[in-house]
C-alpha positions as semicolon CSV with decimal commas, in nm:
position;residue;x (nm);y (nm);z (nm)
1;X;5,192;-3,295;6,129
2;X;4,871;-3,108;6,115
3;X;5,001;-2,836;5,912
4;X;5,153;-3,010;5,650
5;X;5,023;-3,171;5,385
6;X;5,005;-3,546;5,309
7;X;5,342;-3,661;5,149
8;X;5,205;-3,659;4,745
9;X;4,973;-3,423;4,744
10;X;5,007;-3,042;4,636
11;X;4,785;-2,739;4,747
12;X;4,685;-2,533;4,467
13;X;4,762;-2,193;4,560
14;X;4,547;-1,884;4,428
15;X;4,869;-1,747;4,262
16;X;4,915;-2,040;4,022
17;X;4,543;-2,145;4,027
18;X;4,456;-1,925;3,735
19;X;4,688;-2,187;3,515
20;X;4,475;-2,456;3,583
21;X;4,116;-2,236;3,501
22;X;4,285;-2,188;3,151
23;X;4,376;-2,541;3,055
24;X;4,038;-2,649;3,193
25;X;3,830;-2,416;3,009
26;X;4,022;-2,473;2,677
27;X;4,009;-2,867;2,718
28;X;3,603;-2,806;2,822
29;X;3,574;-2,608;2,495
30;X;3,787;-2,828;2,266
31;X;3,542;-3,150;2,410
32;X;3,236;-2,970;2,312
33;X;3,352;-2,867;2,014
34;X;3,379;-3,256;1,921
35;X;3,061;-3,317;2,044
36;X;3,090;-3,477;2,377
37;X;2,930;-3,374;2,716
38;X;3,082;-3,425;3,077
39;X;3,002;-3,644;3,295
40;X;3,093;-3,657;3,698
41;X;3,114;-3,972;3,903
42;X;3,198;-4,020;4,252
43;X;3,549;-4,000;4,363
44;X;3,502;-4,345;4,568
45;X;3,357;-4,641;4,408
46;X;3,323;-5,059;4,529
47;X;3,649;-5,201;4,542
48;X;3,494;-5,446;4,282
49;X;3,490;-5,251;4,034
50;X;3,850;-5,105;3,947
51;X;3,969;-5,537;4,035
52;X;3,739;-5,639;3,729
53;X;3,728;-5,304;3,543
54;X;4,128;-5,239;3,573
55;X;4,245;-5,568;3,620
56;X;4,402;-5,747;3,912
57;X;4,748;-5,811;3,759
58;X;4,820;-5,391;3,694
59;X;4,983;-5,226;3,960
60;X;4,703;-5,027;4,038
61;X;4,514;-5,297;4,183
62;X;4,827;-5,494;4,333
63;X;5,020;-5,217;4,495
64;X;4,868;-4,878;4,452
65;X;4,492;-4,801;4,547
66;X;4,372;-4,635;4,886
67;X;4,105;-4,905;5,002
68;X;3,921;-4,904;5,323
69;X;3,656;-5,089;5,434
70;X;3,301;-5,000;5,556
71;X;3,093;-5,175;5,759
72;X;3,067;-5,490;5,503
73;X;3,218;-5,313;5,231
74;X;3,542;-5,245;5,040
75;X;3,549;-4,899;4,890
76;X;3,830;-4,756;4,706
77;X;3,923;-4,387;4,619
78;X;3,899;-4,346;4,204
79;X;4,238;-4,367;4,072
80;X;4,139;-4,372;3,676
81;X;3,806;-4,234;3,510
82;X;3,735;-4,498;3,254
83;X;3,559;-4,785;3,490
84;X;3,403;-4,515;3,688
85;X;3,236;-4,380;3,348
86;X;3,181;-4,723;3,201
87;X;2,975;-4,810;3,582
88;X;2,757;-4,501;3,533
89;X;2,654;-4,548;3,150
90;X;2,567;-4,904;3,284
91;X;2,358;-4,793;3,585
92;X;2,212;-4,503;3,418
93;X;2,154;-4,743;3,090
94;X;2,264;-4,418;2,883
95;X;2,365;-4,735;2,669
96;X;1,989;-4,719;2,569
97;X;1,997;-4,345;2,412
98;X;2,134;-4,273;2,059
99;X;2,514;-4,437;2,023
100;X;2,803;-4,319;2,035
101;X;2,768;-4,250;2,391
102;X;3,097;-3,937;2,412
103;X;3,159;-3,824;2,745
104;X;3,437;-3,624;2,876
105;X;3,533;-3,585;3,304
106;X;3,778;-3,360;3,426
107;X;3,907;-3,501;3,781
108;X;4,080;-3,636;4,090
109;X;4,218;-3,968;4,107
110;X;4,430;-4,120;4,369
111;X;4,721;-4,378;4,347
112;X;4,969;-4,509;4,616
113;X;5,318;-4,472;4,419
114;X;5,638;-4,297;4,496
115;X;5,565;-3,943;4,438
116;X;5,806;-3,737;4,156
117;X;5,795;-3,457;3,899
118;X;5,435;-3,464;3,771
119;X;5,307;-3,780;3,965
120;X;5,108;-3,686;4,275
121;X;4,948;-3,964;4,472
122;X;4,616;-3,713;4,420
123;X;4,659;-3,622;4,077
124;X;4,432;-3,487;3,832
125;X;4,330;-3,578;3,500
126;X;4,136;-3,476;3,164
127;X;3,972;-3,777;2,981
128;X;3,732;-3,877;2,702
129;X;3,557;-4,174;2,596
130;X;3,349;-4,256;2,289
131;X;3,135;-4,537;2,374
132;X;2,899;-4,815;2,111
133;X;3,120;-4,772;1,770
134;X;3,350;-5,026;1,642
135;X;3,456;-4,761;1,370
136;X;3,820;-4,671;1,391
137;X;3,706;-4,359;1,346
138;X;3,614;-4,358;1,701
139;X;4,036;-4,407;1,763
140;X;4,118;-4,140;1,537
141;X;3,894;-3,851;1,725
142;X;4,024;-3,979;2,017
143;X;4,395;-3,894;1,952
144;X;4,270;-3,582;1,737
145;X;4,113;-3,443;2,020
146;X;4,395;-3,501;2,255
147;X;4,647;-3,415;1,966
148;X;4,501;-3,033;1,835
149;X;4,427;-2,943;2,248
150;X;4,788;-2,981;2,300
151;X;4,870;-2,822;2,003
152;X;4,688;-2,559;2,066
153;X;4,814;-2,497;2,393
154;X;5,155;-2,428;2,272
155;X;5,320;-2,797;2,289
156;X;5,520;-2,857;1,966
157;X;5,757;-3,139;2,080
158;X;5,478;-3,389;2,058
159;X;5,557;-3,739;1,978
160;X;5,284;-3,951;1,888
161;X;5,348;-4,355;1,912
162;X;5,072;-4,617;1,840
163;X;4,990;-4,989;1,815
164;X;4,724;-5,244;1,862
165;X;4,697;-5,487;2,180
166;X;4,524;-5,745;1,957
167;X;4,157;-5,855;2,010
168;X;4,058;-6,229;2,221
169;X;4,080;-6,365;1,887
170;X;4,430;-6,323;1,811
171;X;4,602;-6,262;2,196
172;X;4,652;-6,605;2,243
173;X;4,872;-6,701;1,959
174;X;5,100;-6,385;2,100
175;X;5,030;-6,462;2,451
176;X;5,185;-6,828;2,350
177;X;5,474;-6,696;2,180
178;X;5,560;-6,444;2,458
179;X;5,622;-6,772;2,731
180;X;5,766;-6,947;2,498
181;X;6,024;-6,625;2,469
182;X;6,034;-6,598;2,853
183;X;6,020;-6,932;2,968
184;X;6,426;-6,981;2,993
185;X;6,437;-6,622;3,141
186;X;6,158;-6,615;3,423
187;X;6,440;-6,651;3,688
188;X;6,563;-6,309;3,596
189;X;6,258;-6,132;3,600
190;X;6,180;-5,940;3,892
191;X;5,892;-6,019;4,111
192;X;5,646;-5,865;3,955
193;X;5,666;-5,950;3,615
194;X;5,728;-6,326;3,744
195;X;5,388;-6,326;3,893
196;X;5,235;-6,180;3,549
197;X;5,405;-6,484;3,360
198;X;5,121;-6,661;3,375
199;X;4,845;-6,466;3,453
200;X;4,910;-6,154;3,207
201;X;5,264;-6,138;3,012
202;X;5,208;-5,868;2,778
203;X;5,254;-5,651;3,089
204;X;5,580;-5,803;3,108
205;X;5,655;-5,584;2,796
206;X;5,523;-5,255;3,018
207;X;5,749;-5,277;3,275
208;X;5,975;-5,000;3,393
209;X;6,225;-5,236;3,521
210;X;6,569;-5,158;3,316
211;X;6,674;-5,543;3,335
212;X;6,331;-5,650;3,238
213;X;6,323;-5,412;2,967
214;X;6,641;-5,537;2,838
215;X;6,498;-5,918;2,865
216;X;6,250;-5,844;2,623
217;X;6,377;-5,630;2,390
218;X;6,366;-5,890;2,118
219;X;6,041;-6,022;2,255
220;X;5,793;-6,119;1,976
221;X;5,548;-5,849;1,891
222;X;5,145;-5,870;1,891
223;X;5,154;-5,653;1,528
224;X;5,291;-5,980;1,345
225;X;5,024;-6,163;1,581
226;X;4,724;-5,984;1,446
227;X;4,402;-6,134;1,304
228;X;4,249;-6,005;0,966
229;X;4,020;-5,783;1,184
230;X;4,254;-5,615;1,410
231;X;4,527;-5,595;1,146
232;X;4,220;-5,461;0,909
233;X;4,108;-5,150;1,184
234;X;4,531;-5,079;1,252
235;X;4,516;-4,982;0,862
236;X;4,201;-4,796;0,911
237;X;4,350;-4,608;1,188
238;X;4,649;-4,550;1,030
239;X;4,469;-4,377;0,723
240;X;4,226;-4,167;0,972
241;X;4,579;-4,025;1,131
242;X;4,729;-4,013;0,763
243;X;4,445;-3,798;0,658
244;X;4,411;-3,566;0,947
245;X;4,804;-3,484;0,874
246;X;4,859;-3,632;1,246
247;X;5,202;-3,801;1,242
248;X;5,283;-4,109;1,447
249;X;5,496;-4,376;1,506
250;X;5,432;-4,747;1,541
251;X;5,563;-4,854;1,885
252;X;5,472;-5,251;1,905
253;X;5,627;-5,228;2,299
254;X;5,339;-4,992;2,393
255;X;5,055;-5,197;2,543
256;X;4,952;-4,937;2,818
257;X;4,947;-5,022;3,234
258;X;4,536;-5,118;3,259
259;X;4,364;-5,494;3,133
260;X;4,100;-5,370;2,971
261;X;4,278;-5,247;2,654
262;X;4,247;-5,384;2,299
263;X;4,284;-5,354;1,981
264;X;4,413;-4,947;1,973
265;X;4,678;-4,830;2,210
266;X;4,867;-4,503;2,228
267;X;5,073;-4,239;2,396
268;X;5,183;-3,891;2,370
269;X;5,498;-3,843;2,471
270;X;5,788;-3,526;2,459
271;X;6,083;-3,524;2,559
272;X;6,065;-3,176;2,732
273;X;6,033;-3,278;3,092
274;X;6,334;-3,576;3,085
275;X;6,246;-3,990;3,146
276;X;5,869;-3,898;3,241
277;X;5,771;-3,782;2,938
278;X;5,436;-3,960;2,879
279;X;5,197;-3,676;2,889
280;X;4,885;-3,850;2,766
281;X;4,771;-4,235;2,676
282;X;4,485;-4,435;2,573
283;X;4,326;-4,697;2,374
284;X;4,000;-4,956;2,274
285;X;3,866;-5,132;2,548
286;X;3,579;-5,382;2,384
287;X;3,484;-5,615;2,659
288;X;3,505;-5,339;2,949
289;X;3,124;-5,300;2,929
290;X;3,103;-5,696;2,972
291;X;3,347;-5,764;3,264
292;X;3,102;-5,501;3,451
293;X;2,805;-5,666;3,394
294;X;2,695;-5,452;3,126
295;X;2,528;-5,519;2,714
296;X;2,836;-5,601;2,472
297;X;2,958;-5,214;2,376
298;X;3,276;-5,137;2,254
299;X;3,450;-4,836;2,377
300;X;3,787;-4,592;2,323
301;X;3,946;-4,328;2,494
302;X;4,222;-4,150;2,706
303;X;4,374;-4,005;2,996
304;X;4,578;-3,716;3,035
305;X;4,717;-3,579;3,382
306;X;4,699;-3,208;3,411
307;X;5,013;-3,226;3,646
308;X;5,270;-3,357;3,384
309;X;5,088;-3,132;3,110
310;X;5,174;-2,802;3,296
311;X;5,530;-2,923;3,373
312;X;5,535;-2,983;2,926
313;X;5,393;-2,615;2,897
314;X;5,659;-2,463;3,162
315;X;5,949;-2,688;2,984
316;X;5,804;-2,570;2,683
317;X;5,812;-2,192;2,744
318;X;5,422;-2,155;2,676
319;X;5,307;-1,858;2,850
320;X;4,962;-1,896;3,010
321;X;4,765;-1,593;3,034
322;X;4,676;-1,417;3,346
323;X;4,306;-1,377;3,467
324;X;4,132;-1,048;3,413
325;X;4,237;-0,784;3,731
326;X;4,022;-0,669;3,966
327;X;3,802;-0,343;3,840
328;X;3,758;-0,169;4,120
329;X;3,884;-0,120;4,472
330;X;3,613;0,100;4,701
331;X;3,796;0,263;4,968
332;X;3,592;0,409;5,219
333;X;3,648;0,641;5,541
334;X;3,387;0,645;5,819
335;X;3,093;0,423;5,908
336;X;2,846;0,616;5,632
337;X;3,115;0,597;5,331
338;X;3,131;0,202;5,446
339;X;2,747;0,181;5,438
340;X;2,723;0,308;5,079
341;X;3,042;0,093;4,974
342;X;2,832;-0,160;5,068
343;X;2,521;-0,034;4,870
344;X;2,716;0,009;4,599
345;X;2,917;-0,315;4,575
346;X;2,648;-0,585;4,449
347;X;2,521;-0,402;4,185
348;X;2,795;-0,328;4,049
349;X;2,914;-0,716;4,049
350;X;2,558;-0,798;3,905
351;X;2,693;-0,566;3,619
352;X;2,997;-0,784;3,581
353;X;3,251;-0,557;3,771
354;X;3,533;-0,747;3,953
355;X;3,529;-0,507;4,311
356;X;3,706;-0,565;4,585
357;X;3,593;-0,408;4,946
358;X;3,868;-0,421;5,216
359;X;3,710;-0,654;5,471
360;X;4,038;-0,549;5,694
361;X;3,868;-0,174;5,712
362;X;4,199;0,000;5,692
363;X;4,276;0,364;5,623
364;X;4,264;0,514;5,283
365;X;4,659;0,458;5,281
366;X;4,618;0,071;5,340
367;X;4,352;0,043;5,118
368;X;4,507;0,215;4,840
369;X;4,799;-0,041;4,883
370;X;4,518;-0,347;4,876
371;X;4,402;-0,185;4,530
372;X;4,823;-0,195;4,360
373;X;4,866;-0,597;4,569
374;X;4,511;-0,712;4,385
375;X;4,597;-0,492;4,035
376;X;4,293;-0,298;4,018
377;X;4,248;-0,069;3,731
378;X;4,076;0,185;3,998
379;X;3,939;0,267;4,316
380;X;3,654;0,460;4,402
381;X;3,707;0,671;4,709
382;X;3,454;0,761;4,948
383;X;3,458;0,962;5,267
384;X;3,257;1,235;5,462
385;X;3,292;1,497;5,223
386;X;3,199;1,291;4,896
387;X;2,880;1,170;5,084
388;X;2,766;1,539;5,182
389;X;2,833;1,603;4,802
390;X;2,678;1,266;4,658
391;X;2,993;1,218;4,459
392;X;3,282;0,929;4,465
393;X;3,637;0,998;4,361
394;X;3,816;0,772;4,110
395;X;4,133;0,721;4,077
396;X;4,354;0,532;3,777
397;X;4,545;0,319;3,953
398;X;4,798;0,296;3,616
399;X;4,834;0,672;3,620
400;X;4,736;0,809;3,962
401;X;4,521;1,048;3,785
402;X;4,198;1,123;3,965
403;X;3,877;1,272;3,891
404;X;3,505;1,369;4,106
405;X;3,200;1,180;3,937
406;X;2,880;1,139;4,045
407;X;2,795;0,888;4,313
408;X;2,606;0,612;4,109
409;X;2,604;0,255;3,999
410;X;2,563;0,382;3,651
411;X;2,825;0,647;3,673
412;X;3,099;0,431;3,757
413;X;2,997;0,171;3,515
414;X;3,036;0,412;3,273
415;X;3,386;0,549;3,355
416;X;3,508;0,256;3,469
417;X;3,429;0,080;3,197
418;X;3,590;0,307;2,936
């Protein structure tokens, strides 16, 4: 149906638009505050790159990206931020500037899934990334970042739940011991995680499938897999948190849905909004620069969907502030009064007045009603007789009370800015 919207997407209305300006500005301002500038990418990208940068055994790749081809080539809308950031730093060589590279995108992403509370097949998302240090210091800001934002937005039931994916040095050994675990269970996995059997079994441990979940409950766990490095930095990390006064939990089942993780992994979760309660994730991804064709350059970071983190703040009770009302309506009677509505609109936006002119050209009774829907603090009135006397009568729209001043951009500055 042309007038209906694709199933999984949401329009963003101007009465509920004002919520997203306020976490967007506070997220921009936290960022900067932290040191890290934005960066925009393209919202399609080669297919290419989300197979090698995601991985081809997540269920992004296998079940849930829009991909079309063009001509001779596969293109695919974004549906994360992290390969799409890692492809610019590499084409751009911003690799060559100053490390650590810290970037932060605020944007649309796209996945084919079954659409629920706070999961849009267009959904949006904040996300960092601190790119070129091995420090776990790197991890820490990360989940500070992500951790005071929230905070600071007014989310208290926070639950923050770590681990460490292991590096190439020590996976196998876990990878091993995971088959081994599996082997006499494969024929009750479900499809899915039988195909990562071989290719990728720690996903096995991601799944959402409740008998799966059950099969590996006693699985063996990467953290008693670790080698002296990666069990070295999970200390580190650990400390950073301890020291911040950021509490967490150690969660050896979280290993997060995307290949390119290691080492670091976490999630954010509350249990505000009921089973999908994951409100923001992320992790160390060393060899992503590598798999794209890029220099050796570690990297960490997160996503966080702006969906699910409104549905926490409603659930929540946080009370977003309102956008500043309009300043001033100018009603106007007759062709002249419209003329010098007109004259006296732009400067008076210039001077950082919010005015509103009633592009419908109703009567003074209409217009006065356009002034209480858009919550102006006054209007300006303006017919024959205040032309012939140069003057413009204001009105308080909170009181009715109404008073002759002279007609000029300074004069109503001045009184309406009182």
């Amino acid at each position: 149906m042309l007038t209906k919207a694709p199933k999984g997407t949401k329009d963003l209305l101007p009465k509920e638009v004002y919520k997203w300006h306020f976490i967007e500005e506070k997220f921009r301002k936290f960022c900067e505050s932290y040191g890290f500038g934005e960066i925009r990418t393209p919202v399609f990208e080669h297919t290419e790159l989300f197979i090698r940068g995601v991985g081809d055994t997540t269920d992004i790749v296998q079940k849930e990206m829009y991909t079309w081809e063009q001509g001779k080539r596969s293109l695919t809308l974004r549906p994360e931020g992290t390969a799409s950031a890692m492809r610019s730093i590499i084409e751009n060589k911003l690799y060559s500037e100053p490390l650590p590279i810290k970037l932060y995108y605020n944007i649309p992403c796209f996945r084919y899934e079954k659409p629920q509370s706070g999961r849009l097949r267009q959904f949006h998302q904040f996300g960092t990334e601190i790119l070129g240090s091995d420090s776990m210091l790197a991890d820490s800001e990360s989940i500070s970042l992500a951790y005071w934002f929230m905070k600071d937005l007014g989310i208290d039931s926070l639950n923050l739940e770590i681990n460490s994916v292991g590096c190439s040095e020590c996976k196998p050994a876990h990878r091993d011991a995971l088959k081994d675990f599996l082997r006499d269970k494969y024929d009750d996995l479900c499809p899915t995680c039988q195909d990562r059997f071989e290719r990728n079994p720690m996903r096995i441990l991601d799944c959402k499938n409740p008998g799966c979940q059950e099969l590996v409950k006693d699985a063996p766990n990467m953290l008693d897999h670790l080698c002296e490095s990666c069990s070295s930095d999970f200390e580190d990390l650990k400390e950073n948190l301890d020291a911040e006064g950021i509490s967490y939990k150690v969660n050896p089942r979280i290993v997060r849905g995307l290949d390119y993780y290691t080492k670091t992994a976490f999630e954010f979760t509350t249990d505000t909004i009921g089973a999908q309660g994951t409100v923001c994730g992320g992790g160390r991804y060393n060899k992503l620069s590598e798999e794209l064709g890029g220099p050796e350059m570690s990297g960490v970071g997160f996503g966080m969907g702006k969906e699910r983190l409104l549905l926490v703040l409603e659930a929540s009770g946080v009370e977003i502030p309102k956008e500043e009302q309009c300043d001033l309506v100018i009603a106007f009677m007759g062709r002249e009064a419209k003329k010098k509505a007109i004259s006296l609109a732009t400067p008076l936006r210039k001077a950082g007045l919010k005015v509103i002119l009633d592009t419908m050209e109703r009567g003074l009774k209409g217009q006065l009603k356009l002034a209480d829907r858009s919550n102006a603090k006054f209007t300006a009135i303006l017919g024959e007789d205040e032309i012939n006397k140069n003057i413009v009568i204001l009105r308080d729209m909170n009181d009715s009370e109404q008073r002759e001043i002279p007609c000029s951009v300074e004069d109503i500055l001045n009184n309406v800015n009182k």
